[in-house]
Every structure is written in structure tokens, then in C-alpha cells.
C-alpha positions as CSV (number, residue, x, y, z in Angstrom):
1,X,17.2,7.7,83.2
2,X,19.3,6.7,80.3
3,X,18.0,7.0,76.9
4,X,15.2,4.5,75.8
5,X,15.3,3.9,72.2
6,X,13.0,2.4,69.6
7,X,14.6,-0.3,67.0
8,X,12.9,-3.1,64.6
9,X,14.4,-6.0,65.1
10,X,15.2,-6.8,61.4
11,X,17.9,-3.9,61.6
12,X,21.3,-5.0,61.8
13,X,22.1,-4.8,65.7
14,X,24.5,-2.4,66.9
15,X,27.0,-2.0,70.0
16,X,25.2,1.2,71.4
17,X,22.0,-0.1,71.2
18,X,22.6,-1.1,74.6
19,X,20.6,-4.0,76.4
20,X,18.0,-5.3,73.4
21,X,14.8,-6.2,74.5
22,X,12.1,-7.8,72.6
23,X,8.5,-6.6,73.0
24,X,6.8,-9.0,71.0
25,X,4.5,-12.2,71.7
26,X,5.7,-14.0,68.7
27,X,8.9,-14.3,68.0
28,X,10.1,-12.2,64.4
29,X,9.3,-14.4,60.9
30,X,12.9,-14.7,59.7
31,X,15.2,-13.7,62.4
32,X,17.6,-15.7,63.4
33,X,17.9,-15.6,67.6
34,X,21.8,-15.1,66.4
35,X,21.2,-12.3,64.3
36,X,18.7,-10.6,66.7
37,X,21.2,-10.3,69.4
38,X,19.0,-9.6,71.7
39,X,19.3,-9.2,75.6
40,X,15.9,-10.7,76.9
41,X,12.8,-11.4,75.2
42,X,9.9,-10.1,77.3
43,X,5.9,-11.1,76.0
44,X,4.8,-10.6,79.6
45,X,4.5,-7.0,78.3
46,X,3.6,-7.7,74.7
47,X,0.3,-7.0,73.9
48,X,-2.2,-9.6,74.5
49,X,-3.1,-12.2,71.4
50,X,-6.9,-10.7,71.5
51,X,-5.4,-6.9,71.6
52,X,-2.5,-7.7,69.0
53,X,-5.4,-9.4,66.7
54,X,-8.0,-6.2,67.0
55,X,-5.1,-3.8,66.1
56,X,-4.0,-5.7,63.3
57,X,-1.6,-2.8,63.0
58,X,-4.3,-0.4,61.4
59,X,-2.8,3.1,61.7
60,X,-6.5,4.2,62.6
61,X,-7.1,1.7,65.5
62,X,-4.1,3.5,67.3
63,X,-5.2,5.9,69.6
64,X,-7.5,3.0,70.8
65,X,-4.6,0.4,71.0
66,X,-2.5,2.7,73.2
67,X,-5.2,3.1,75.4
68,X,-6.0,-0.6,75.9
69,X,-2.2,-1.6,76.1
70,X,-2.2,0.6,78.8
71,X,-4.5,-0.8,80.5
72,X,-2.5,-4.6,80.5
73,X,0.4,-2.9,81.0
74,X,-1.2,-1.8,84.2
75,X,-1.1,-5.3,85.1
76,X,2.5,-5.6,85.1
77,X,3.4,-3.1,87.2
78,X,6.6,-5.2,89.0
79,X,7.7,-5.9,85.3
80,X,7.7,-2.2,84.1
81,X,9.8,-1.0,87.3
82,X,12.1,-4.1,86.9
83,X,12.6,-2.6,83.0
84,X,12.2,1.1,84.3
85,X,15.2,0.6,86.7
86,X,17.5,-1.2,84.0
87,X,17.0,1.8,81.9
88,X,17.7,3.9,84.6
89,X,21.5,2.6,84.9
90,X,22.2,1.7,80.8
91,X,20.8,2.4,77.7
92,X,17.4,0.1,76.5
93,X,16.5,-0.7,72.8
94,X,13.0,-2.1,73.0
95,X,12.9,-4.3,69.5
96,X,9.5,-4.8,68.0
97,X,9.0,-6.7,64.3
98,X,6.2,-4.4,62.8
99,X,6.5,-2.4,59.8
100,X,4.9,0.5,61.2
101,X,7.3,2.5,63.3
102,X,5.0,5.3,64.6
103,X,2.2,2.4,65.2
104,X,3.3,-0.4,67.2
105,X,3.8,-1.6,71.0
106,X,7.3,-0.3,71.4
107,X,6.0,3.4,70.9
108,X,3.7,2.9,73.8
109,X,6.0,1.1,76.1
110,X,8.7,3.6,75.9
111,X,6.5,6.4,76.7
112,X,5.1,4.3,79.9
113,X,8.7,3.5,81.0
114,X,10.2,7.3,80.5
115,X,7.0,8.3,83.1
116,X,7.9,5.4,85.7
């Protein structure tokens, strides 16, 4: 597998970030679609509204998040193989729009797709 990287998607896009994919649901406040240069937007494996809501991105909700992000990721299992297999041939930036960069979906995801 090529490297899997973790990126918010108000950083100013690079060359090497490779193919940019967006793990949100909503698409980031103040980003142009020009600026965010990205590759393919994906909400199939965004967290769900409900799930996104409950976290509310509060560091101690977490561990808990993960678990149940799991758990609809689970649901997708075509989708993660699909996004497994493109990181196996090129290098994948999974954008995300949170401030938090230790707490958020694209932490999750990327540990999920290095163990596909």
C-alpha cells in the first residue's frame, strides 16, 4: 500500500498529496471547490448526520465515535476496498474540515483502510 495521509482541507493543496479525497457529509464553510482541489468527494463514508451530531467533535466522545463509525463503515464494505485498492497503487490524502486533527473521521478511516 502506498502511504495514506491525513490533511484538512483548508490547507493550501499540494502536488504530492496525491489523489484528494473528501470525507465529509457537508461540504467545507469557505472553500472554494477550486481551491480544494480535490479528487472525489465521498459522504457515502462520512459519518452519518445522527453520528456527526452526537460527536459534536468533543475530544471525550472519541473513543465512542470511532467505535460507532466503525460500525457504518462496516456497511460500506465495496466502498472501503474500492478506496483501499486506489491507495494501494498511489498515494491518498483523505481531507476532512474539522479543527481537531487527532479527533475527527479521517483518523478513523485511515486506520480502517491501512488494515483492508
Amino acid at each position: 500500500m502506498k502511504s495514506i495521509v491525513i490533511k484538512r482541507v483548508y490547507e493550501e493543496a499540494q502536488e504530492q498529496d496525491g489523489y484528494r479525497l473528501l470525507v465529509d457529509r457537508l461540504w467545507p464553510r469557505g472553500v472554494s471547490k477550486e481551491k480544494a482541489q480535490i479528487n472525489e468527494w465521498n459522504k457515502e463514508l462520512a459519518p452519518s448526520t445522527e453520528l456527526r451530531k452526537w460527536f459534536d467533535h468533543i475530544p471525550e466522545r472519541f473513543e465512542e465515535f470511532a467505535k460507532r463509525y466503525e460500525q457504518e463503515l462496516s456497511q460500506h464494505q465495496s466502498e472501503l476496498s474500492r478506496i483501499a485498492q486506489l491507495a494501494s497503487t498511489q498515494k491518498l490524502c483523505l481531507l476532512y474540515g474539522a479543527k481537531d486533527e487527532q479527533h475527527n473521521q479521517a483518523v478513523v478511516l485511515k486506520k480502517i483502510l491501512e488494515n483492508c
